[in-house]
Structures are given as structure tokens and as C-alpha cells.
C-alpha positions in Angstrom: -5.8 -13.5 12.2 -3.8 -11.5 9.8 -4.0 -7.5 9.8 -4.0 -5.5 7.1 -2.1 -2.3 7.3 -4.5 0.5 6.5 -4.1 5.0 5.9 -4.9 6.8 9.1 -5.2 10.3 8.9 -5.5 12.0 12.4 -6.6 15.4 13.2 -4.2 16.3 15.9 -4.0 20.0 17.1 -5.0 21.2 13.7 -2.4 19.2 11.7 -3.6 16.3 9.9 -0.9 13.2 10.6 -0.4 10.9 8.2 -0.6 7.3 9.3 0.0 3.3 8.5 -1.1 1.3 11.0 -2.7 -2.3 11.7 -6.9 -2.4 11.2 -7.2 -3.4 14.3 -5.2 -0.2 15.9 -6.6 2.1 13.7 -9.4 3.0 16.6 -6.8 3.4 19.0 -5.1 6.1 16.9 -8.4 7.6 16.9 -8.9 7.8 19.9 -6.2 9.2 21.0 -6.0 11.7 18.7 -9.5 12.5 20.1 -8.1 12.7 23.9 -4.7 14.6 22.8 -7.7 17.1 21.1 -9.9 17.7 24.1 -6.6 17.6 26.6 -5.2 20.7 24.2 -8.0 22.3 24.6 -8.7 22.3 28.2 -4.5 23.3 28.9 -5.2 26.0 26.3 -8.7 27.1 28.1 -6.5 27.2 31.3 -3.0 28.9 30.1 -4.2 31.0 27.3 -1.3 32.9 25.4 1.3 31.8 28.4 2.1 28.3 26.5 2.4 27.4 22.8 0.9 24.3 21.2 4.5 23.0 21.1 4.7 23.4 25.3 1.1 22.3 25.7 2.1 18.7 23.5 5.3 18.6 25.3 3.0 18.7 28.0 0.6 16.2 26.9 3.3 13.7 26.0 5.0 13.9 29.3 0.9 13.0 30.8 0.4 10.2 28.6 4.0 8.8 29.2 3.4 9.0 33.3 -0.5 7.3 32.5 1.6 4.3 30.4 4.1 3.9 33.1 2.0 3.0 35.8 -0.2 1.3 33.8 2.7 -0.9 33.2 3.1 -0.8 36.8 -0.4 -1.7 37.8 -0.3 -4.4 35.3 2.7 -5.9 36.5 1.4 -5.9 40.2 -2.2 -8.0 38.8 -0.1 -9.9 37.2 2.3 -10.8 40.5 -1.0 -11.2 42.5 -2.9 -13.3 40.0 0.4 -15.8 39.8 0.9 -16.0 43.8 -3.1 -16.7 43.6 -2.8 -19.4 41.0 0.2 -21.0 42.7 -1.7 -21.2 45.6 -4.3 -23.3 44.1 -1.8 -25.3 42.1 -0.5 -26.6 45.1 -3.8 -27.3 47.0 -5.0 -29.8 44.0 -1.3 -31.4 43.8 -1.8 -32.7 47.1 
């Protein structure tokens, strides 16, 4: 399957963004533009005038960083258990 690259322009925090991205992506960006949105809003709802957008992104970035990390790391431990799991029957039918 070959992508195509494709114009994404994102609403995010009241700055439209300017994107290229694969078709198949494209939702993604979407989507997270959509989350970045609504997470703005609720840390705006709950600091008011005590953070700027910058702080409140700065903010959001350092969420969605943690959220990929153990991701990664929950992935990674599937993964380890799924292997040990296969192994195991590997070894029953090579008997």
C-alpha cells in the first residue's frame, strides 16, 4: 500500500498548524489536535489567569510524552509475555 502525503491544517489552541502528513495519519493528527483542545481547556478552566497557553502546552507536552512512555513500556511487557507464551508452546509441539 502506498500513501499519499496530504495538507493537514490543525486547529490547535487557536493557531491553525500547517501540516504534510501520510493519508493514513492524517486522523491521528486530528485527533490529537482534538485532545490537545479539550486538555487546554479543562487546565485553563482549572488555572485561569495563573498559567499562559505556552505553560499549559508545556504542560500538555510533558502529559502526552509520560502517556507514550509507558505505552512503550506496556507494549514492551505484552510483548515479553506473548514471546515467553509462544516459546512455551513451541517447545511442547517440538517434542
Amino acid at each position: 500500500m502506498v500513501s499519499e502525503k496530504i495538507k493537514a491544517n490543525l486547529n490547535v489552541n487557536g493557531e491553525l498548524l500547517p501540516f504534510v502528513v501520510d493519508d493514513y495519519t492524517e486522523p491521528y493528527y486530528r485527533n490529537a489536535a482534538k485532545l490537545i483542545n479539550e486538555r487546554m481547556s479543562e487546565l485553563q478552566n482549572r488555572f485561569g489567569a495563573q498559567a499562559n497557553s505556552e505553560k499549559l502546552l508545556a504542560v500538555i507536552a510533558v502529559e502526552a510524552a509520560v502517556d507514550a512512555l509507558q505505552a512503550n513500556d506496556n507494549y514492551l511487557k505484552l510483548r515479553t509475555t506473548i514471546d515467553k507464551q509462544l516459546d512455551t508452546l513451541n517447545s511442547h509441539f517440538a517434542d
